[in-house]
N, C-alpha and C positions, 0 to 999 in steps of 0.2 A: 517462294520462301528463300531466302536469301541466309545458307548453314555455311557459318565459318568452321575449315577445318585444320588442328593445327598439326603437322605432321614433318615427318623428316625428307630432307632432299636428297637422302643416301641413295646408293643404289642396292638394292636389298634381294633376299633370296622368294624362293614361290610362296611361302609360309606366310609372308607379308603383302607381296603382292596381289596375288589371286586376291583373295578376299578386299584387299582396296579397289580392285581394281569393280569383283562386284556391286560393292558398297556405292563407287562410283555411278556405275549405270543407272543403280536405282535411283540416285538424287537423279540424274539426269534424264532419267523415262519419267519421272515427277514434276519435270519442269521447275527444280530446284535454280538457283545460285551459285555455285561453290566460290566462295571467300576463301582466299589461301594467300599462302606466302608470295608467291606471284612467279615463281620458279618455275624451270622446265626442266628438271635435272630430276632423276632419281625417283623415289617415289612419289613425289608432288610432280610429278610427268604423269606419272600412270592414272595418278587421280585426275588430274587435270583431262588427260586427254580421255578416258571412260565418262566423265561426266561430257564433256563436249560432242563427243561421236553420239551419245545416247540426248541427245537434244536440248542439254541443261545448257545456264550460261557461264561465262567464267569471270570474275570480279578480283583481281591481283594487287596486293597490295606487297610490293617490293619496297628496299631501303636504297638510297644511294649508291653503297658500296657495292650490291648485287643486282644491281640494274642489267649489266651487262647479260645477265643467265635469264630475265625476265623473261615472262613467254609473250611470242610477240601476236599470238593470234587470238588475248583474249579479248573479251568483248569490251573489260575497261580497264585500264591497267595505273595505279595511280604509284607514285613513287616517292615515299617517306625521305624526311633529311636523319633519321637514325632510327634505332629498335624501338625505344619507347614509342616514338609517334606512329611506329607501322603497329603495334600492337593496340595502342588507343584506334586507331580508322579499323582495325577488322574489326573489334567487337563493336564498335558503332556502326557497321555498315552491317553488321549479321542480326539477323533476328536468334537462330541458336547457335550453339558451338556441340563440337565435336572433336574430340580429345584422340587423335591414331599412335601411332607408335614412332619414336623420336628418341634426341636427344638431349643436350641440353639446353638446346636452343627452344623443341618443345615443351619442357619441362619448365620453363621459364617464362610462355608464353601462360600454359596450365595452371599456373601457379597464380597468376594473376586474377586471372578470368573466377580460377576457384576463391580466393581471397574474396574481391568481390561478391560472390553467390553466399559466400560466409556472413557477410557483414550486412547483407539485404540492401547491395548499394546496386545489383541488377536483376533481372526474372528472367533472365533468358536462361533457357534449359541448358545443360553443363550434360555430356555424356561419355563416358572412357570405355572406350574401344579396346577391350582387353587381349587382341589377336594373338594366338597362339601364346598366350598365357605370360606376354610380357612384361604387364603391369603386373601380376602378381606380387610380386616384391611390395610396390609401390601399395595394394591395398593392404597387404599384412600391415604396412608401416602405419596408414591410415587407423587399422582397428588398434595398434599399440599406443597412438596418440590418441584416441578416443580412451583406452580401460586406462590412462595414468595421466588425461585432466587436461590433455592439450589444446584440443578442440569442444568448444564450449554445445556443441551439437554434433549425434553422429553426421557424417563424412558424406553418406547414403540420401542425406535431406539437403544436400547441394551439389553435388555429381551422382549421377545415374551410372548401374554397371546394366550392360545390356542383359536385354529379359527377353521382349518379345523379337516376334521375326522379323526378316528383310521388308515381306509383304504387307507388314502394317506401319508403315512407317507414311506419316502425312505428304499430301501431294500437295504443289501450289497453289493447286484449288479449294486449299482447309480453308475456311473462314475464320478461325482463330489460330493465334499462335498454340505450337505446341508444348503439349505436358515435356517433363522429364520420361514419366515413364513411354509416352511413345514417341521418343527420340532414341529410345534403345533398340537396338538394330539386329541384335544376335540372341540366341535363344539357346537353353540349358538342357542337356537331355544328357538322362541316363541311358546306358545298354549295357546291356547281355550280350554275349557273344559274338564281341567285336573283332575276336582274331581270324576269324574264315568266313566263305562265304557269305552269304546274305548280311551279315553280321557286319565283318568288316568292306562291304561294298558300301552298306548307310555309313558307318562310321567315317571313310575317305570321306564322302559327299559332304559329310556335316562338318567336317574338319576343313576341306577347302573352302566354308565356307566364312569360316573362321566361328563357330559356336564354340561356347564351353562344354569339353564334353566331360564325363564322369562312368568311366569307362570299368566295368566290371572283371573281374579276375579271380579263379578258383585258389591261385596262391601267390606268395611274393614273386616266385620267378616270371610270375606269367604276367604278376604288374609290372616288372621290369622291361618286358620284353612289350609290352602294348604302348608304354610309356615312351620307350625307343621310336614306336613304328609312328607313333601320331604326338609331337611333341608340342607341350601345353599342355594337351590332358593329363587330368586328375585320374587316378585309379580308385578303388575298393573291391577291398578285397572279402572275399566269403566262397565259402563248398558250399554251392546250388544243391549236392547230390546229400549236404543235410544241414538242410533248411531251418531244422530245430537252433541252432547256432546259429544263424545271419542276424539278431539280433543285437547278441552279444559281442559280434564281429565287428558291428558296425560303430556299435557305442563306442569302441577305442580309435575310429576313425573321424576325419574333418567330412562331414557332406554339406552339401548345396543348400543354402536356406532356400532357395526356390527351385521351381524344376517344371521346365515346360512340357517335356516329352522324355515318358519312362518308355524304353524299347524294350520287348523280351523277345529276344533273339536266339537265346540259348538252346540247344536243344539235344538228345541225343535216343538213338532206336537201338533195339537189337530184337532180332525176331526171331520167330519160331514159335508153333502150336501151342496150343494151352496144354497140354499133355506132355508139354516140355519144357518150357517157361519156368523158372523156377520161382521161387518169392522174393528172394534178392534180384533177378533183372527187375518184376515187376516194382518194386522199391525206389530203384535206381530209375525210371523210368516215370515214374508217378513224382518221386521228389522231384527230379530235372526239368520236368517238363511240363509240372501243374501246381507241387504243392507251393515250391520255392518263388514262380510269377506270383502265386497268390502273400507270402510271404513279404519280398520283396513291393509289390503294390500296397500291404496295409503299411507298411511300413514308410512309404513315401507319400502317401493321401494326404499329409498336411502339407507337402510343399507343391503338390499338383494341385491342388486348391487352393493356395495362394495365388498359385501362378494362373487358373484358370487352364489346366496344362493339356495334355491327350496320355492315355497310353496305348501301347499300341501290342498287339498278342501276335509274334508270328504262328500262325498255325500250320496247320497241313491239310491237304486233299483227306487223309485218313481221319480227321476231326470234322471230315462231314463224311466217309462212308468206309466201315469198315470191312477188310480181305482175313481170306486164309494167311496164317502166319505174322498177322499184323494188330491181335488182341491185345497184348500190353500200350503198343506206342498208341496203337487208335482210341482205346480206354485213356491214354492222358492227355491227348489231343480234344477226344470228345469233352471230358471236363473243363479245358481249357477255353470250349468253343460258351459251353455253362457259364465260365468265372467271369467273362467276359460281360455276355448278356447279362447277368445279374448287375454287376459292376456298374456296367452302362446305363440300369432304372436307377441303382443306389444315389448313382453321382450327378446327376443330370442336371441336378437342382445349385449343385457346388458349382457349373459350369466345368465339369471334366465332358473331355470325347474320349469314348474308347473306341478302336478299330482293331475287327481282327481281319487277319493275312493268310489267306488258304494258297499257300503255290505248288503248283504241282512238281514233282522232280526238276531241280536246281543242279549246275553244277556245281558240287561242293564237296570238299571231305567226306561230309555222313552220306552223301550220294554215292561217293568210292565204295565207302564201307557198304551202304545195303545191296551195291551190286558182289561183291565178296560175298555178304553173306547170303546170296539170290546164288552163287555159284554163276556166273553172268560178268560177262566183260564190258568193261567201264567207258565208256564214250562221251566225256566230253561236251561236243559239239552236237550231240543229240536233245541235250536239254536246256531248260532255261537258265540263262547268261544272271547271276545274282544282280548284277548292274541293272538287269530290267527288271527285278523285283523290290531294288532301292527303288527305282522310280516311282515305282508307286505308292512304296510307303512315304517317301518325300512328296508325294502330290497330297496324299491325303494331311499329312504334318502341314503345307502351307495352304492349305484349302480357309477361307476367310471363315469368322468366324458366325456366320451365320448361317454353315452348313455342316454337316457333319455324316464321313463315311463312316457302315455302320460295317460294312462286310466286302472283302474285298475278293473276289479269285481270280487267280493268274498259270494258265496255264500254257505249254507249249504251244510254241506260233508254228509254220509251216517254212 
């Protein structure tokens, strides 16, 4: 398949590149095409050269004036007498287009291709690549021109914003062209507990990979500071520790009409005997950690059902066996391990996956704290690394969809 992509020749920071640079490989482990500017400069280098290394071919279409920058090792490289005619030969030589992040050079190219798809004067799938949230701008302006008459059909019924993931995205082997919707490359997920540990190890992953994320937060300062640490993401905001409000919380907020993958990641222990425990830990413990996922998930089941989505439960080793001093956390773990399985027959039918995540001691914050409150010195380098417990929840997230992890455990390697 032969995907024109139109994009800028800047030289750009990691935010941009990483993720082109993925995006690249995958057309080119596909045995794609790449249709581009014809450039070797900047970020049309990166894409260029990720789709070449990774065994795709390259198809350049340069203007006169930029000849001189043309890449000279692609497989065909043709050279326009101005802009207009370089932009008429890529969209005649591409079966889809693919909309990355630019200037106004691509915004100009965008515009045409989108005009076109507007007017039903072509069928090739249109999809904008939202990386690190820099069309943003651009769709708010999209839905203002839709509510005040501009555009005579929503925006959404001739460019596609990415939905699904990396890994379904068509190979050269499709026999027919493809949809809109699976020309969309990146995927929508909520989390929980993105600032530490496990939590924000998925969230890096997801973010390098350029997904939209919708990143949760107990209060404004904490969506300020998450919104810093991974920028593009959206936040919302709610107290996990009472869930009776998340609701209401949420109503004054913008979310996701879709949502491929709800993470709950959140989580917090404090232990000691039942003889000691008082009704407030166990409160704080049963909200944070069972009633608030279950809250949070009825509350999102119409956009994971659109989407066909997953959620996914981190759990704990103590949500399949429970110790001395570990009755409150193991009681909302064990429910959790409940909300899940039931979840899992409820939705089956909607095409939801649920996955739950049992890891054993992580290093992470609430691991500091339980060896504090074990009276026990903190070690690091004795438990498991959160990065290899992303990993698996990211394995199970791009697992095709004709398989589904039902239980996962991860425990210390050697």
């Amino acid at each position: 398949m032969k995907i024109c992509v139109f994009l800028s020749a800047a030289d750009l920071d990691d935010r941009y590149t990483r993720p082109a640079r993925e995006f690249a490989e995958l057309l080119g482990k596909g045995g794609h095409t790449l249709v581009w500017g014809g450039s070797d400069v900047g970020l049309m280098k990166v894409v260029a050269d990720g789709v070449q290394e990774a065994g795709g071919r390259l198809l350049g279409v340069s203007v006169d004036f930029l000849a001189a920058k043309a890449r000279a090792g692609a497989d065909e490289m043709v050279i326009a007498r101005d802009l207009a005619e370089r932009k008429a030969l890529l969209l005649e030589r591409a079966d889809a287009v693919v909309i990355m992040v630019g200037g106004t050079g691509t915004l100009d190219e965008a515009t045409e291709i989108l005009e076109l798809k507007k007017h039903g004067h072509t069928d090739k799938p249109v999809v904008l690549l939202n990386t690190a949230g820099f069309y943003d701008g651009l769709k708010e302006q999209f839905r203002r021109m839709e509510d005040e008459g501009f555009l005579p059909c929503p925006s959404r019924t001739w460019c596609s914003s990415p939905r699904s993931r990396w890994a379904r995205w068509p190979t050269s082997r499709s026999r027919s062209a493809p949809s809109d919707a699976s020309m969309a490359g990146m995927a929508t997920h909520v989390i929980t507990g993105a600032g530490s540990g496990i939590g924000a190890a998925v969230t890096r992953r997801l973010h390098a990979r350029g997904d939209e994320l919708v990143l949760h937060a107990r209060d404004a300062g904490r969506a300020k500071e998450l919104a810093a640490a991974f920028p593009g993401a959206k936040t919302l905001v709610g107290d996990l520790a009472d869930p009776d409000k998340l609701s209401w919380a949420f109503s004054h907020q913008t979310l996701p009409d879709h949502v491929d993958s709800l993470l709950h990641i959140a989580g917090v222990v404090d232990l000691g005997p039942v003889g000691e425990l008082t009704p407030k830990s166990w409160r704080h413990q049963l909200n944070v950690n069972l009633i608030a996922p279950a809250e949070l998930t009825r509350h999102f089941l119409p956009q994971l059902r659109l989407a066909h989505g997953q959620v996914v439960f981190v759990n704990s080793g103590s949500g399949l066996n429970a110790h001395a001093d570990w009755s409150a956390y193991a009681a909302s773990k064990h429910g959790l391990k409940a909300l899940a399985d039931a979840l899992r027959e409820e939705e089956h039918a909607n095409g939801i996956r649920v996955t739950s995540v049992y890891p054993g001691r992580t290093a992470s914050p609430m691991q500091a704290k339980v060896h504090q409150q074990e009276g026990k010195e903190y070690e690091a380098a004795k438990w498991i690394d959160p990065e290899s417990v992303a990993t698996t929840i990211l394995m199970s997230l791009d697992l095709p969809r004709d398989a589904e992890v039902n239980d996962l455990t991860v425990r210390p390697g050697h």
